[in-house]
C-alpha positions as CSV (number, residue, x, y, z in Angstrom):
1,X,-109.8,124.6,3.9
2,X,-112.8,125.3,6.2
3,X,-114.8,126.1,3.4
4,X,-114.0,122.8,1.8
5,X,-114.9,120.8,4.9
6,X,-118.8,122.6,5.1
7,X,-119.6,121.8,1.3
8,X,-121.9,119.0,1.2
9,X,-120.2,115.9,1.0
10,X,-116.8,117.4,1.7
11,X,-116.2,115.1,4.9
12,X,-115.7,112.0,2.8
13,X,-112.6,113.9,1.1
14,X,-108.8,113.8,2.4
15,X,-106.4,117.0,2.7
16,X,-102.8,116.3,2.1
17,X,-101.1,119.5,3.7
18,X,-97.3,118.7,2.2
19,X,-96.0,120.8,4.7
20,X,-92.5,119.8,5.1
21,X,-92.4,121.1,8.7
22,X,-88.7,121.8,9.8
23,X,-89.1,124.2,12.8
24,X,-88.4,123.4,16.7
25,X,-90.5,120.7,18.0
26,X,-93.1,122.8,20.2
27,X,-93.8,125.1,16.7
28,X,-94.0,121.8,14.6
29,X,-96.4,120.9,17.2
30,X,-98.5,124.2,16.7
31,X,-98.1,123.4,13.0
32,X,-100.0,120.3,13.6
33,X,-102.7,120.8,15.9
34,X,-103.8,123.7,13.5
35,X,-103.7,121.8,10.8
36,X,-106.1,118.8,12.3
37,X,-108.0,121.2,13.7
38,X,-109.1,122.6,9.9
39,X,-109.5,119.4,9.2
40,X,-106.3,117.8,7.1
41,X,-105.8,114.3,6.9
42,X,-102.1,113.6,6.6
43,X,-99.4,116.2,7.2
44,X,-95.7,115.8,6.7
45,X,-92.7,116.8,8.7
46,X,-88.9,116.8,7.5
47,X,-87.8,113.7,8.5
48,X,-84.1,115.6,8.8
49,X,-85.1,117.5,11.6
50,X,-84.9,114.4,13.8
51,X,-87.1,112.1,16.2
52,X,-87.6,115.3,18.8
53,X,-89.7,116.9,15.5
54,X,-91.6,113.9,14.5
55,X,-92.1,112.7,17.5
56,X,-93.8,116.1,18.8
57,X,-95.8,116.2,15.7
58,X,-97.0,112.6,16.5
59,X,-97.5,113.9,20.1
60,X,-99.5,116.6,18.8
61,X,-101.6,114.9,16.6
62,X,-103.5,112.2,18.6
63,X,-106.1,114.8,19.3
64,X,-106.9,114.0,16.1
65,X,-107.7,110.6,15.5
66,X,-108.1,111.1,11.4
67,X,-105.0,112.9,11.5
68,X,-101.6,111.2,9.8
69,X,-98.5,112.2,10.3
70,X,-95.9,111.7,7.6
71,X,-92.0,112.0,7.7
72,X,-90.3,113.1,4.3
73,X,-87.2,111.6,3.8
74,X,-85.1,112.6,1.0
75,X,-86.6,115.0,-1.4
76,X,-87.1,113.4,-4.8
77,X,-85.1,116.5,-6.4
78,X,-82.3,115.3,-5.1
79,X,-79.3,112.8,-5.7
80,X,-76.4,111.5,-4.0
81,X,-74.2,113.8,-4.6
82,X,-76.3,116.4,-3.3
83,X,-76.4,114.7,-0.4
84,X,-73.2,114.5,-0.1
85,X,-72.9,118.9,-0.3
86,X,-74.6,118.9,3.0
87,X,-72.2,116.8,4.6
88,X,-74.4,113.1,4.6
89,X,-72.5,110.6,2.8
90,X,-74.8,108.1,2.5
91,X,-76.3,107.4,-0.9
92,X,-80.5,108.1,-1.1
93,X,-81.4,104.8,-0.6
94,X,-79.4,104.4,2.8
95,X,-80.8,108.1,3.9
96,X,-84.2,107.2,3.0
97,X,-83.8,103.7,5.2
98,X,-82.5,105.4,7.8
99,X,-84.8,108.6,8.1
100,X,-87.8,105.5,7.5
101,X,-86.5,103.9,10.8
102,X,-86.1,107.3,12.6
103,X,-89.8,108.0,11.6
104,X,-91.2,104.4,12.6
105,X,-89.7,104.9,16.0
106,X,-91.1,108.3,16.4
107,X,-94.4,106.7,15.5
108,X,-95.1,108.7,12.6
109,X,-97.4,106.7,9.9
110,X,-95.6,106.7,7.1
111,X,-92.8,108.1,5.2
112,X,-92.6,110.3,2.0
113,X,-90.1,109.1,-0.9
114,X,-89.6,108.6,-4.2
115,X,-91.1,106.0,-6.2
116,X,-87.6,104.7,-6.5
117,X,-87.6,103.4,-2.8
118,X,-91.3,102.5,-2.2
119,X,-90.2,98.8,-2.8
120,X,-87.0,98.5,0.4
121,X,-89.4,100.6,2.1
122,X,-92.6,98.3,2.2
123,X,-90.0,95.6,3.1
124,X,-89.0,97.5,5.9
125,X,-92.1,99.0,6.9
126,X,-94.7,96.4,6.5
127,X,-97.9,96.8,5.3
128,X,-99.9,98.7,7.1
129,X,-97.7,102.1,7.0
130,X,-98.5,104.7,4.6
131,X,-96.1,105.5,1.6
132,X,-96.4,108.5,-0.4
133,X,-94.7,109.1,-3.3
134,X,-93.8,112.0,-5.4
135,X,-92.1,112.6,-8.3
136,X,-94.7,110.0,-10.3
137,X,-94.8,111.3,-13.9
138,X,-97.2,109.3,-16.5
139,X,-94.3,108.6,-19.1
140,X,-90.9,107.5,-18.2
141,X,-89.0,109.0,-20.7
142,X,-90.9,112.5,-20.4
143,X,-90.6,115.3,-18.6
144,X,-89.6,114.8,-14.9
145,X,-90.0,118.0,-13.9
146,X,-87.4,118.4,-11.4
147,X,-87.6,115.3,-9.5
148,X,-84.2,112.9,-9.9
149,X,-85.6,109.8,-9.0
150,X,-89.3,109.3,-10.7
151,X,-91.3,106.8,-11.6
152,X,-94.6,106.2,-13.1
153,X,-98.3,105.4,-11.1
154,X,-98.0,102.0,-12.0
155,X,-94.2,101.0,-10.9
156,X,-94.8,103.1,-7.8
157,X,-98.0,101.0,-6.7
158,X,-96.1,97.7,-7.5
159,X,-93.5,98.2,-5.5
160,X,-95.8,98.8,-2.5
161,X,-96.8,102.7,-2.2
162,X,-100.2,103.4,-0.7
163,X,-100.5,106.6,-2.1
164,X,-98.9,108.6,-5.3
165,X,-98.3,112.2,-5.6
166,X,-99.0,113.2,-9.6
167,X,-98.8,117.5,-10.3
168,X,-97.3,118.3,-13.5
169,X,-98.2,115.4,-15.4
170,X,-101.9,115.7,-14.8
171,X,-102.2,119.6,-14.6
172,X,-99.8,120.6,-17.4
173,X,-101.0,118.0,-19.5
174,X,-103.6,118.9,-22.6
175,X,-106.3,116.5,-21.2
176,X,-105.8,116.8,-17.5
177,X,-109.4,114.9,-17.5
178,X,-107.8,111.8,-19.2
179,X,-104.3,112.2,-17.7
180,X,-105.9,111.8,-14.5
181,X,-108.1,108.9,-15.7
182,X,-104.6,107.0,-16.9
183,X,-103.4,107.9,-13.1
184,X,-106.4,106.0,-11.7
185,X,-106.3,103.2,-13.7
186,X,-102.3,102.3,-13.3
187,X,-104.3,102.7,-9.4
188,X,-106.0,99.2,-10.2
């Protein structure tokens, strides 16, 4: 990443480290303050892990004023009823709510979910926390490459997401060039 940071023009760009940290809170907090100090601009920690995680993460990065800290809250790979194998029996909307709430208290700003929940989320959040969603494929009916609960650029940003998370569909695609473009312009 430093090398990215001393091309010309390189400051203007954003670094999304998906990090998922799930670790005590003093090592997420090391997690953190290395990764503002190489320069990223949002970082996420596993919203599971509790308020003593995000909230050190948080902690840690206000040495870093361009520095974000996300919380993911229910990875878009999986459903209810893999929920319910680790012993939460609430469905994914009520564990994405309720991580959301955990995460606005810890101060984080701004969740991670599916496209599925960006709508009850910018009710809940307002609007000037940051939603990021994966799982965003271009076509509804193709492939979904893992993720249970997708949705497409367009339906993600009309329900309220800030920010959209497209991999396969743009790098497995034959044009990535105009996959991309079709991203952007479902962007507005």
């Amino acid at each position: 990443m430093r090398l990215l940071q001393d091309r010309p023009g390189a400051a203007d760009r954003e670094v999304f480290l998906d990090l998922k940290l799930f670790e005590i809170p003093n090592s997420v907090a090391g997690a953190v303050r290395a990764a503002g100090a190489l320069g990223a601009s949002m970082v996420t920690v596993h919203g599971m892990g509790g308020t003593g995680i995000m909230s050190a993460a948080v902690e840690a990065a206000r040495e870093f004023p361009r520095l974000r800290v996300l919380a993911l809250t229910v990875v878009t790979s999986m459903t209810g009823s893999d929920l319910a194998d680790i012993g939460v029996a609430a469905d994914t909307e009520e564990q994405v709510l309720r991580l959301a709430r955990l995460a606005v208290g810890a101060g984080c700003d701004g969740v991670i979910a599916s496209p599925r929940e960006a709508g009850v989320l910018r009710g809940l959040l307002g609007p000037d926390r940051l939603i990021v969603t994966p799982g965003v494929v271009l076509e509804p009916e193709g492939a979904v490459g893992g993720h249970a609960r997708p949705g497409t650029p367009r339906a993600a940003f009309a329900a309220g997401a800030s920010h959209v998370v497209v991999g396969r569909s743009v790098t497995r695609a034959a044009d990535p060039v105009a996959a991309l473009g079709r991203v952007r312009a479902a962007a507005g």
